[in-house]
mmJSON file of the N, C-alpha and C atoms, coordinates in Angstrom:
{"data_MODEL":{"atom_site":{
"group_PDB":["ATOM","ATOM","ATOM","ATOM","ATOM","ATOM","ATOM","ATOM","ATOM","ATOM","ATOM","ATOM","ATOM","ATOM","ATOM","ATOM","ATOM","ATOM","ATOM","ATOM","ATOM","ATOM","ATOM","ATOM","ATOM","ATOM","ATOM","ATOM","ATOM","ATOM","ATOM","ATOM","ATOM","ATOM","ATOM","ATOM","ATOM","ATOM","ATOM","ATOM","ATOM","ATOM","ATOM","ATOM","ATOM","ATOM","ATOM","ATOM","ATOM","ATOM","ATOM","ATOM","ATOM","ATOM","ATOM","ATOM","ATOM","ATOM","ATOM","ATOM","ATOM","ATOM","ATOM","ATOM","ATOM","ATOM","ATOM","ATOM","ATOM","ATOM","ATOM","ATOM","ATOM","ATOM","ATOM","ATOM","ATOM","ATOM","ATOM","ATOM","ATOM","ATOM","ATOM","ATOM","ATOM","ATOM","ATOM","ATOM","ATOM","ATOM","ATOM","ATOM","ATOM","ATOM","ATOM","ATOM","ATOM","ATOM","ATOM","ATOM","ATOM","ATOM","ATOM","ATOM","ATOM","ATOM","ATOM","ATOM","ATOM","ATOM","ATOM","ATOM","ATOM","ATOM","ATOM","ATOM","ATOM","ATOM","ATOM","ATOM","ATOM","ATOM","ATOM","ATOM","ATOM","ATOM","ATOM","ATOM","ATOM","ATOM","ATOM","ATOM","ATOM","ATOM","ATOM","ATOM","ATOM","ATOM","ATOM","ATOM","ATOM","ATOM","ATOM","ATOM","ATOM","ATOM","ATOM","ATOM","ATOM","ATOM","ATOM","ATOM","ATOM","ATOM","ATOM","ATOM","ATOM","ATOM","ATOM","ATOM","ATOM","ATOM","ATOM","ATOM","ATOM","ATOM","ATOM","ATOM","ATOM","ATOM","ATOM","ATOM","ATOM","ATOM","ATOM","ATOM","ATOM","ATOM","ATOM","ATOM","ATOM","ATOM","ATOM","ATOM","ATOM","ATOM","ATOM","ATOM","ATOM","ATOM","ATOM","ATOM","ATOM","ATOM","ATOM","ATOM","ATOM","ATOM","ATOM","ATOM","ATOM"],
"id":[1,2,3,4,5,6,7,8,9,10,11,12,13,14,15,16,17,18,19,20,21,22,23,24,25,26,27,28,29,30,31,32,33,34,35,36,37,38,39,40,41,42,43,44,45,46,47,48,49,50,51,52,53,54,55,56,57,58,59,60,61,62,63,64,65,66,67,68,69,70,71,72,73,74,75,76,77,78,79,80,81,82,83,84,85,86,87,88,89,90,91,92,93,94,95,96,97,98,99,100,101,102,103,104,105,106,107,108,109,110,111,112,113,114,115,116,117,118,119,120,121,122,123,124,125,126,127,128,129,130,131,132,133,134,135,136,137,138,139,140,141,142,143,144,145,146,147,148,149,150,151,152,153,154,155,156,157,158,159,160,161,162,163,164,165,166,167,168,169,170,171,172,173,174,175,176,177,178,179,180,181,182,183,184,185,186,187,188,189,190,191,192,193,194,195,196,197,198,199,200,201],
"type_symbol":["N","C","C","N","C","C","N","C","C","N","C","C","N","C","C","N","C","C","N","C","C","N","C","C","N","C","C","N","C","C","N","C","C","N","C","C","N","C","C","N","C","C","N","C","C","N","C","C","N","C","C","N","C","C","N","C","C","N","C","C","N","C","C","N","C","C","N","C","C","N","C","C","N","C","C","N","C","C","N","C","C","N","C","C","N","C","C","N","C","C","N","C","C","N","C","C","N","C","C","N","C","C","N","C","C","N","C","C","N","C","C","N","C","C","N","C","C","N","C","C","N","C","C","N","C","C","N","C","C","N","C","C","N","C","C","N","C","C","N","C","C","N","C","C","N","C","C","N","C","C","N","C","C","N","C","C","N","C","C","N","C","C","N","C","C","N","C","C","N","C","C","N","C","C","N","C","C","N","C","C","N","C","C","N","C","C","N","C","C","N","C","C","N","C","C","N","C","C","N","C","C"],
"label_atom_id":["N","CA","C","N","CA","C","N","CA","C","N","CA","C","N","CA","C","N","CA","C","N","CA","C","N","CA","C","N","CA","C","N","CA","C","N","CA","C","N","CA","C","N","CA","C","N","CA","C","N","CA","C","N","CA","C","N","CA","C","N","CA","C","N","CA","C","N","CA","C","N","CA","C","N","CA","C","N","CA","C","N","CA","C","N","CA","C","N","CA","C","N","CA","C","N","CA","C","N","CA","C","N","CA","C","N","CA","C","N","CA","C","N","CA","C","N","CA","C","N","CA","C","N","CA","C","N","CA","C","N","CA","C","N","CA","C","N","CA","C","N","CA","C","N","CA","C","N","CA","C","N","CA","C","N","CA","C","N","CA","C","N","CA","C","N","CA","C","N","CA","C","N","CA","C","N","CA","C","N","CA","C","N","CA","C","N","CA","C","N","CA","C","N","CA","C","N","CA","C","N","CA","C","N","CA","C","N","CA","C","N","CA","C","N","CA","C","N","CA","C","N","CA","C","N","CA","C","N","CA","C","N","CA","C"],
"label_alt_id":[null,null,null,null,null,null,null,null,null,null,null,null,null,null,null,null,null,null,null,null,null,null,null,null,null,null,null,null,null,null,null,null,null,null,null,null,null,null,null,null,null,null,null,null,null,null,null,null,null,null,null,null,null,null,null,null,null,null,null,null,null,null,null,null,null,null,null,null,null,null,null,null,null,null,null,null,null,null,null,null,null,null,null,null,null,null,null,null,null,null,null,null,null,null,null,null,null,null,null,null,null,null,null,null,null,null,null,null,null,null,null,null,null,null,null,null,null,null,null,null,null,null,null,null,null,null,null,null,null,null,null,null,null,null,null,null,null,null,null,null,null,null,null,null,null,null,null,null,null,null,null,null,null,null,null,null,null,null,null,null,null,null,null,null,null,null,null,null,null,null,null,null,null,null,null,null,null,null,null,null,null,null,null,null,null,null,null,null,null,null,null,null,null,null,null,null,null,null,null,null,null],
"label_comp_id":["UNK","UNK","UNK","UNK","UNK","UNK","UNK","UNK","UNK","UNK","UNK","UNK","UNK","UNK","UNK","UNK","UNK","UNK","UNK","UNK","UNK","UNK","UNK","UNK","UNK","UNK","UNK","UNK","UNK","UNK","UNK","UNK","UNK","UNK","UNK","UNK","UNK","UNK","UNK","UNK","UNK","UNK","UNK","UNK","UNK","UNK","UNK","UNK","UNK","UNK","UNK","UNK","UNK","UNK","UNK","UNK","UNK","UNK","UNK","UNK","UNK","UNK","UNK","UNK","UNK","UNK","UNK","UNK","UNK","UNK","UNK","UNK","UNK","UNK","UNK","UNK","UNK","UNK","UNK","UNK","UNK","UNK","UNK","UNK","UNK","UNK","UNK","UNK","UNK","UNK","UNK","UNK","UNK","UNK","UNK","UNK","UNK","UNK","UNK","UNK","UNK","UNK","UNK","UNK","UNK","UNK","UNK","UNK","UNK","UNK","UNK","UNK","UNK","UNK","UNK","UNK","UNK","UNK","UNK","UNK","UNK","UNK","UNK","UNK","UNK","UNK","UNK","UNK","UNK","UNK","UNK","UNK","UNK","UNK","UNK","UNK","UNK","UNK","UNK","UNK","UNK","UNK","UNK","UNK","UNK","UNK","UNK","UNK","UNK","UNK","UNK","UNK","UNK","UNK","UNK","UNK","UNK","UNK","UNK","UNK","UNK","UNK","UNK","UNK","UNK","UNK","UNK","UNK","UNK","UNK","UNK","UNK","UNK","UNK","UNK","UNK","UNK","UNK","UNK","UNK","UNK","UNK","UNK","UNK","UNK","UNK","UNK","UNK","UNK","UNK","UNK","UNK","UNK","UNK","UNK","UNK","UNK","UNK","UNK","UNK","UNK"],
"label_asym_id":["A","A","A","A","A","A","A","A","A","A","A","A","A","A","A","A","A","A","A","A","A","A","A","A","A","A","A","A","A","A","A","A","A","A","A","A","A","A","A","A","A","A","A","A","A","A","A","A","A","A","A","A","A","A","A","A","A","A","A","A","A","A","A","A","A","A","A","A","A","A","A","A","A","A","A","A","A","A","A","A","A","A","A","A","A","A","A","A","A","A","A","A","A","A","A","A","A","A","A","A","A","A","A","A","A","A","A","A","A","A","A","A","A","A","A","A","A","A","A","A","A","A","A","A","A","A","A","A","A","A","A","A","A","A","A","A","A","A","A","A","A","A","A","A","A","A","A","A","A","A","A","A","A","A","A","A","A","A","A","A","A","A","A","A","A","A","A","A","A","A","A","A","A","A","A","A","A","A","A","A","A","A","A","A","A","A","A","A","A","A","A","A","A","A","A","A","A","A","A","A","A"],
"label_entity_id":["1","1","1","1","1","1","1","1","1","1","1","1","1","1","1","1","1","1","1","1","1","1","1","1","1","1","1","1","1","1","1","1","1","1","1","1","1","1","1","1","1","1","1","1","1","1","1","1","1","1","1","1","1","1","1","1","1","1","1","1","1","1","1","1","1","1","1","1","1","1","1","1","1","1","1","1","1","1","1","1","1","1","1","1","1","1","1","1","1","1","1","1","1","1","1","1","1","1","1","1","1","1","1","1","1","1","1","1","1","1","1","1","1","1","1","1","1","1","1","1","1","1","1","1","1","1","1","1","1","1","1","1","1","1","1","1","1","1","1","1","1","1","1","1","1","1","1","1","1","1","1","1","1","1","1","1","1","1","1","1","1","1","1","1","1","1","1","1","1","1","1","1","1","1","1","1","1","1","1","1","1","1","1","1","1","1","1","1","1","1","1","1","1","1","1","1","1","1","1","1","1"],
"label_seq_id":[1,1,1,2,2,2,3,3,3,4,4,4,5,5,5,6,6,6,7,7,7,8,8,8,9,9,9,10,10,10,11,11,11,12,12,12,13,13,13,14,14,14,15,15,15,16,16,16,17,17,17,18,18,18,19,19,19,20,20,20,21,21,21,22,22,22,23,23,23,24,24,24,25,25,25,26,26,26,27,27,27,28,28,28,29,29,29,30,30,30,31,31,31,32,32,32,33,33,33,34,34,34,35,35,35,36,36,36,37,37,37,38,38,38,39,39,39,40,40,40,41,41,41,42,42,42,43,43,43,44,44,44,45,45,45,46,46,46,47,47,47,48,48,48,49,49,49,50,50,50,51,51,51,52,52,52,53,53,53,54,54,54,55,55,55,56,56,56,57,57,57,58,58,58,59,59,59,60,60,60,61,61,61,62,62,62,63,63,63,64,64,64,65,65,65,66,66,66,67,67,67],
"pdbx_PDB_ins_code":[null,null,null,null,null,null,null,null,null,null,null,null,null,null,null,null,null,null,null,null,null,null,null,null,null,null,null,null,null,null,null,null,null,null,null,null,null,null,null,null,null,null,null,null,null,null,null,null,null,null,null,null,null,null,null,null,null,null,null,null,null,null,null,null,null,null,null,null,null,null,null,null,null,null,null,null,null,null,null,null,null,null,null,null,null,null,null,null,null,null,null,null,null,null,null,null,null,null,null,null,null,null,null,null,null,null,null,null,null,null,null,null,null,null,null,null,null,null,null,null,null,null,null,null,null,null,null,null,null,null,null,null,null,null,null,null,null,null,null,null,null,null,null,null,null,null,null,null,null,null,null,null,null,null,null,null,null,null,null,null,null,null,null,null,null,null,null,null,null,null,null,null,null,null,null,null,null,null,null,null,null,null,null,null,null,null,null,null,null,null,null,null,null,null,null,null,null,null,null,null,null],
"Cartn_x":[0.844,0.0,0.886,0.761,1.186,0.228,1.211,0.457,0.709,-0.251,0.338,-0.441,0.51,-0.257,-0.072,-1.599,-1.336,-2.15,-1.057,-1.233,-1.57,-2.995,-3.406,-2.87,-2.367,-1.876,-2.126,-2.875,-3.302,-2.624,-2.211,-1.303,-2.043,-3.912,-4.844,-5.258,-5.354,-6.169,-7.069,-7.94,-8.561,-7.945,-7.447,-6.574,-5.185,-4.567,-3.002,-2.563,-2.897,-2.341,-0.635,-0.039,0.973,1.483,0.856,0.948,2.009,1.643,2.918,4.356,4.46,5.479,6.154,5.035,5.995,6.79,8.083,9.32,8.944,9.35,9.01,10.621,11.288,12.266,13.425,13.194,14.461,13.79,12.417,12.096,10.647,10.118,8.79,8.17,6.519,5.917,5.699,5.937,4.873,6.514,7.534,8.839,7.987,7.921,7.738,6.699,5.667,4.819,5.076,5.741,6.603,7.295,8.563,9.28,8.297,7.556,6.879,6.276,5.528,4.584,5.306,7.046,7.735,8.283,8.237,8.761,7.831,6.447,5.116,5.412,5.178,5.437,4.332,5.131,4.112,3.762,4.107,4.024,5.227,4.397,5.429,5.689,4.506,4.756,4.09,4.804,4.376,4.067,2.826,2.597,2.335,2.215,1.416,0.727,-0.332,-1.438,-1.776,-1.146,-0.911,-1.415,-1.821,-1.919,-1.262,0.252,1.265,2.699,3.389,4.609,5.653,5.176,6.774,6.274,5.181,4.435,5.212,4.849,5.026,7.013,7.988,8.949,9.43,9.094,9.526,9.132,8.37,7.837,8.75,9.246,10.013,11.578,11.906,13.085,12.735,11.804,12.123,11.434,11.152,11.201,9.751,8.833,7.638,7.434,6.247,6.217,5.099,5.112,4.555,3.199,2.078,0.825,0.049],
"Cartn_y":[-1.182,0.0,1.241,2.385,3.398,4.627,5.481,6.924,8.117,8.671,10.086,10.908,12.389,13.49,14.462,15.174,16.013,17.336,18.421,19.885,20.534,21.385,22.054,23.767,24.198,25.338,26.596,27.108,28.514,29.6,30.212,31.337,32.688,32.364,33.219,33.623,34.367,34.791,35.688,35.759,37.056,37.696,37.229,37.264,37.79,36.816,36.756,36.054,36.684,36.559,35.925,35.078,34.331,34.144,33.489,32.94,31.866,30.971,29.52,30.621,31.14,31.945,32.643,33.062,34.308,32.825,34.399,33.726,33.736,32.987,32.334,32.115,32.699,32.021,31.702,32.478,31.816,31.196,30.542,29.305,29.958,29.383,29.486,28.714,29.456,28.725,26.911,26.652,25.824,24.642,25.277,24.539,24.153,24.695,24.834,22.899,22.919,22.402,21.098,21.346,20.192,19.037,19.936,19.557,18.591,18.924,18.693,17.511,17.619,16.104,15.169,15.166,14.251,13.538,14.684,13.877,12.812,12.785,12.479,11.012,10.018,8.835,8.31,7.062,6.602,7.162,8.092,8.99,8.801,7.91,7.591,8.792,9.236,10.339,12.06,12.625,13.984,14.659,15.379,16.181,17.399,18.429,19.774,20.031,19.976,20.447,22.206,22.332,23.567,24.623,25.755,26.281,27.211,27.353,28.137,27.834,27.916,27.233,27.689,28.759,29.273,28.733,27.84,27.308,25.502,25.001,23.606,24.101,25.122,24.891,24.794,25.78,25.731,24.594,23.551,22.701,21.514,21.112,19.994,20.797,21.953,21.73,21.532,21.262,21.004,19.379,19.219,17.877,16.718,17.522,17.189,17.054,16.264,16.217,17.187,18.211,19.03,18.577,18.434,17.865,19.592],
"Cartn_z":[0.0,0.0,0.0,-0.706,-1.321,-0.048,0.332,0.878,-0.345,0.086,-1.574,-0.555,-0.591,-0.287,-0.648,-1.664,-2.531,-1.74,-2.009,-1.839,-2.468,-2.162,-3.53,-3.219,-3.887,-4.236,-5.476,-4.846,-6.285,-5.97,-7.283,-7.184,-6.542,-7.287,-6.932,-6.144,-5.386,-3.829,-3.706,-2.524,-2.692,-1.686,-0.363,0.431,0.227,-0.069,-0.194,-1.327,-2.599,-3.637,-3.565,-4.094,-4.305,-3.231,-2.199,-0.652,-0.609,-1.511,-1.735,-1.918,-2.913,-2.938,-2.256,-0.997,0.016,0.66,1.121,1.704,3.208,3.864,5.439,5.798,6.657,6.706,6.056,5.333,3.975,2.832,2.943,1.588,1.551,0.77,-0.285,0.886,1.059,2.158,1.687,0.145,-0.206,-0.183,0.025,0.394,1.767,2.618,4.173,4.225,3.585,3.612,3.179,2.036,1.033,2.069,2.962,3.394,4.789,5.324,6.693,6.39,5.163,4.272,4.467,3.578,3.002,4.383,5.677,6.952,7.683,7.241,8.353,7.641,9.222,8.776,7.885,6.977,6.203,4.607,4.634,3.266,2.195,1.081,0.029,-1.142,-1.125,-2.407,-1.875,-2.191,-1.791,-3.219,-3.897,-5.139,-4.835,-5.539,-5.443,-6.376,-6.033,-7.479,-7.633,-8.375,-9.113,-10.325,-10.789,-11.735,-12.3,-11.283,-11.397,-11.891,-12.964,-13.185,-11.853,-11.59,-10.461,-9.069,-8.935,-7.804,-7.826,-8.888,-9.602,-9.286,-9.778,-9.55,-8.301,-7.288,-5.826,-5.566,-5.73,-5.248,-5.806,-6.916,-7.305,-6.896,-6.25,-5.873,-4.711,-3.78,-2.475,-2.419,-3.473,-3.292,-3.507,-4.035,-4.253,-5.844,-6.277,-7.503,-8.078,-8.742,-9.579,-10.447,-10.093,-11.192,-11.347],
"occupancy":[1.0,1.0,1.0,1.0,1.0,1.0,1.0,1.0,1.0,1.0,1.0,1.0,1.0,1.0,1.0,1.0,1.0,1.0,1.0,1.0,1.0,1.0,1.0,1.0,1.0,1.0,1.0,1.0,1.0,1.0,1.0,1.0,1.0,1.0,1.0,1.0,1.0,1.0,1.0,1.0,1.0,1.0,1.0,1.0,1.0,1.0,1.0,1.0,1.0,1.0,1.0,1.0,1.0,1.0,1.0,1.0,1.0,1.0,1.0,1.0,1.0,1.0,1.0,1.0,1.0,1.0,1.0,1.0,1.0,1.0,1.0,1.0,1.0,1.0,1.0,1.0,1.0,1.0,1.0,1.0,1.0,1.0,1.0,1.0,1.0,1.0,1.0,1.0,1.0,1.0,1.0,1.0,1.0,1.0,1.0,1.0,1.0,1.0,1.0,1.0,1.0,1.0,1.0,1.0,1.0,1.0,1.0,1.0,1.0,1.0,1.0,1.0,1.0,1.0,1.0,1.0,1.0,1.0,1.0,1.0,1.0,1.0,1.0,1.0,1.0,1.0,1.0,1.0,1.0,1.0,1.0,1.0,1.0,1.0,1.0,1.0,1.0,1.0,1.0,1.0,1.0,1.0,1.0,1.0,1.0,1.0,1.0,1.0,1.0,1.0,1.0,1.0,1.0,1.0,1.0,1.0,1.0,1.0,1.0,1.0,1.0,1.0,1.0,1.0,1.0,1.0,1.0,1.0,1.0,1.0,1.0,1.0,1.0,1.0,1.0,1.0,1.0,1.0,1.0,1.0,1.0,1.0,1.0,1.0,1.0,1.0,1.0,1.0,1.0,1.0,1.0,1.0,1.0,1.0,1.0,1.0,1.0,1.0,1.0,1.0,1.0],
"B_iso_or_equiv":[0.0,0.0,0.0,0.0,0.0,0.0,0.0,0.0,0.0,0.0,0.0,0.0,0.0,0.0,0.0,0.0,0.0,0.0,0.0,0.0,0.0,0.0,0.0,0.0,0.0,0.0,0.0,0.0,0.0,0.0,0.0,0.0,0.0,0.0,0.0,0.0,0.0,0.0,0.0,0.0,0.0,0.0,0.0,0.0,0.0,0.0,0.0,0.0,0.0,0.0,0.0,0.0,0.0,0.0,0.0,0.0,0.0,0.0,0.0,0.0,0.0,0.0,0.0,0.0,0.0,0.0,0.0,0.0,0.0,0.0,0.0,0.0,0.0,0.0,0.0,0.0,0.0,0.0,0.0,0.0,0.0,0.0,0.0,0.0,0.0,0.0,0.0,0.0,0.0,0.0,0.0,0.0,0.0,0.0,0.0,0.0,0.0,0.0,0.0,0.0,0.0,0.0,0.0,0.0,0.0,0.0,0.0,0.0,0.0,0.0,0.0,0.0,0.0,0.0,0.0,0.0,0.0,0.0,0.0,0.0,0.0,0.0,0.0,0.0,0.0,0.0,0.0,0.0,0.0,0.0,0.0,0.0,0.0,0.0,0.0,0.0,0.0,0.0,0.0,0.0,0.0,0.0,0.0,0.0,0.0,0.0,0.0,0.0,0.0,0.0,0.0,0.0,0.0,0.0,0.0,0.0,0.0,0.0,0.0,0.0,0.0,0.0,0.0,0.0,0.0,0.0,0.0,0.0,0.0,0.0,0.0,0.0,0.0,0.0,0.0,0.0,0.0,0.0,0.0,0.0,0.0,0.0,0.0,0.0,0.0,0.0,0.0,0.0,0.0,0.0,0.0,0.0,0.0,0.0,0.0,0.0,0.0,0.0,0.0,0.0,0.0],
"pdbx_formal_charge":[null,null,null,null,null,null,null,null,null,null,null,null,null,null,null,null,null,null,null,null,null,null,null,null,null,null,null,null,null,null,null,null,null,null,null,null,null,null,null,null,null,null,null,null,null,null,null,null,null,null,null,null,null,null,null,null,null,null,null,null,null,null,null,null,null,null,null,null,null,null,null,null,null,null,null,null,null,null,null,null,null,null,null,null,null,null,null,null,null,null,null,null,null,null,null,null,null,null,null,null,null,null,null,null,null,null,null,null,null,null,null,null,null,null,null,null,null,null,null,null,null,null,null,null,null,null,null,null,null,null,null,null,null,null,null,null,null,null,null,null,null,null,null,null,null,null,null,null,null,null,null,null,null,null,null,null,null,null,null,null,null,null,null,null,null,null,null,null,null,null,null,null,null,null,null,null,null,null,null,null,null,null,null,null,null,null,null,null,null,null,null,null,null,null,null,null,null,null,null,null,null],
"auth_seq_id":[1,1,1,2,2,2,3,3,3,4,4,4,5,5,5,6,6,6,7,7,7,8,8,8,9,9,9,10,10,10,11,11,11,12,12,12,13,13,13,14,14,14,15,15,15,16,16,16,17,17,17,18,18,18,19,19,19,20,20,20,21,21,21,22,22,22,23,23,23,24,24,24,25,25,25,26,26,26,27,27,27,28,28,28,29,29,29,30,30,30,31,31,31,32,32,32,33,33,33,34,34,34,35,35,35,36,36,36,37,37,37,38,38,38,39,39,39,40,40,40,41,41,41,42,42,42,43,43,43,44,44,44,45,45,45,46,46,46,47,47,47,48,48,48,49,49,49,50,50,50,51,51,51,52,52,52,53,53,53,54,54,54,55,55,55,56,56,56,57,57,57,58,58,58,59,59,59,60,60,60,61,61,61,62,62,62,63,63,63,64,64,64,65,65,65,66,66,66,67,67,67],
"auth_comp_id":["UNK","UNK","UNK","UNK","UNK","UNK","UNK","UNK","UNK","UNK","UNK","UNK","UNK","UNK","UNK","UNK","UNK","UNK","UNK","UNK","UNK","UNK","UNK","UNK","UNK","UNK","UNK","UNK","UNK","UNK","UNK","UNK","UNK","UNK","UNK","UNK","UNK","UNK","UNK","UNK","UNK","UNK","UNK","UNK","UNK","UNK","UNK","UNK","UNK","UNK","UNK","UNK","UNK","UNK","UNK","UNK","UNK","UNK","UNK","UNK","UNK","UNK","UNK","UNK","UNK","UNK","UNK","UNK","UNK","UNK","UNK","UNK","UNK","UNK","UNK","UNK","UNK","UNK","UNK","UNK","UNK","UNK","UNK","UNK","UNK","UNK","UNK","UNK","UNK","UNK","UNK","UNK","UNK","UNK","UNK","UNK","UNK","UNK","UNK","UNK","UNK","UNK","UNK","UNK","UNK","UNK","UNK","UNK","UNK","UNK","UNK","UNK","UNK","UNK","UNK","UNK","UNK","UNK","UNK","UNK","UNK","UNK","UNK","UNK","UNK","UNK","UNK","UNK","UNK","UNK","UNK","UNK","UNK","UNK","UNK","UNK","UNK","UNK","UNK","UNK","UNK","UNK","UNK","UNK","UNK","UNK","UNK","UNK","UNK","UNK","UNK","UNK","UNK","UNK","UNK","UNK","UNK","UNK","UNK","UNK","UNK","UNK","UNK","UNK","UNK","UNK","UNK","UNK","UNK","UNK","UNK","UNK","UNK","UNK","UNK","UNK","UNK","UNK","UNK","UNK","UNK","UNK","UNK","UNK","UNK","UNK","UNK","UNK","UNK","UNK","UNK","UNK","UNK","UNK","UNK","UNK","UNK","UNK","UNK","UNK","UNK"],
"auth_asym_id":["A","A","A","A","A","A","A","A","A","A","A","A","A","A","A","A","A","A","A","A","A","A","A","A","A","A","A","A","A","A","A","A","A","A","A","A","A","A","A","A","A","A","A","A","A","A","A","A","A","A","A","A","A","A","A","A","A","A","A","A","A","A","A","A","A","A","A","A","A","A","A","A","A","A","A","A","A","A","A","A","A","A","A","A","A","A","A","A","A","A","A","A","A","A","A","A","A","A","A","A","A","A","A","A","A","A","A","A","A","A","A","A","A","A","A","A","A","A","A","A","A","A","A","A","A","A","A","A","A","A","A","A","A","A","A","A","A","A","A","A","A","A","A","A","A","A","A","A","A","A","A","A","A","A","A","A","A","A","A","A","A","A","A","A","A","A","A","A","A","A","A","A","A","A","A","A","A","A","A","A","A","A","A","A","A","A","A","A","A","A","A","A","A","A","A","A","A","A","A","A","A"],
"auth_atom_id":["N","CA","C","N","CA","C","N","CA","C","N","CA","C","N","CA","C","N","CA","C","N","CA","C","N","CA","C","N","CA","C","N","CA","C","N","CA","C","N","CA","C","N","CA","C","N","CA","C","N","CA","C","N","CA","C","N","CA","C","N","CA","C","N","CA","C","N","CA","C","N","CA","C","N","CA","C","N","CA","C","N","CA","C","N","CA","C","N","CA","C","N","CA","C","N","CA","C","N","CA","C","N","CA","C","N","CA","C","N","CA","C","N","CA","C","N","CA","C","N","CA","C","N","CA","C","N","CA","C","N","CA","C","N","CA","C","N","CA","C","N","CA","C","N","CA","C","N","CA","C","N","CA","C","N","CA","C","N","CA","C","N","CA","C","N","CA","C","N","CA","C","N","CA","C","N","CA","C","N","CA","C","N","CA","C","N","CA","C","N","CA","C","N","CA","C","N","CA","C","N","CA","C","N","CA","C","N","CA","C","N","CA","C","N","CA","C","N","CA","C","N","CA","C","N","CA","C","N","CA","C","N","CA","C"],
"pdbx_PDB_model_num":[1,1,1,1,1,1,1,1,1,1,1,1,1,1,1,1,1,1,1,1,1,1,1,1,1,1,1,1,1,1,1,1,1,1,1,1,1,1,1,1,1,1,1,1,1,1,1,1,1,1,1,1,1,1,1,1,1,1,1,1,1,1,1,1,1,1,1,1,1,1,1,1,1,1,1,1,1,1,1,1,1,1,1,1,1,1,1,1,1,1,1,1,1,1,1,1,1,1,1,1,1,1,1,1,1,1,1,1,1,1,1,1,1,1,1,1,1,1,1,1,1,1,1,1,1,1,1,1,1,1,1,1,1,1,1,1,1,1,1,1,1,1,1,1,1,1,1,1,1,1,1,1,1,1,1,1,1,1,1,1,1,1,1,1,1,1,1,1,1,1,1,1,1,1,1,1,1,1,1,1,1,1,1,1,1,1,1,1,1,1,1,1,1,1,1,1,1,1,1,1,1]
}}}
């Protein structure tokens, strides 16, 4: 048996427009999130579901897969 946990992420807000993007710390919040998933036991695949290319990139450099 396989765990997957997918993050949905829009660039859009009515709020806080490019939220995944703001920096926290040094990294992209949606790094922040990425990173925390890939630690929780049990979890084989981490994705981010996306409509943003610069959303989908922060996200496969920290280690998640981009859909």
């Amino acid at each position: 048996r396989r765990v997957a946990v997918i993050i949905p992420a829009r660039y859009g807000s009515s709020r806080f427009p490019g939220k995944p993007l703001a920096i926290l710390a040094g990294s992209p919040v949606i790094a922040h999130v990425v990173r925390r998933a890939r630690r929780a036991r049990g979890v084989d695949v981490v994705a981010v579901a996306t409509d943003d290319p610069r959303i989908a990139a922060a996200a496969e450099q920290a280690g998640a897969i981009a859909i």
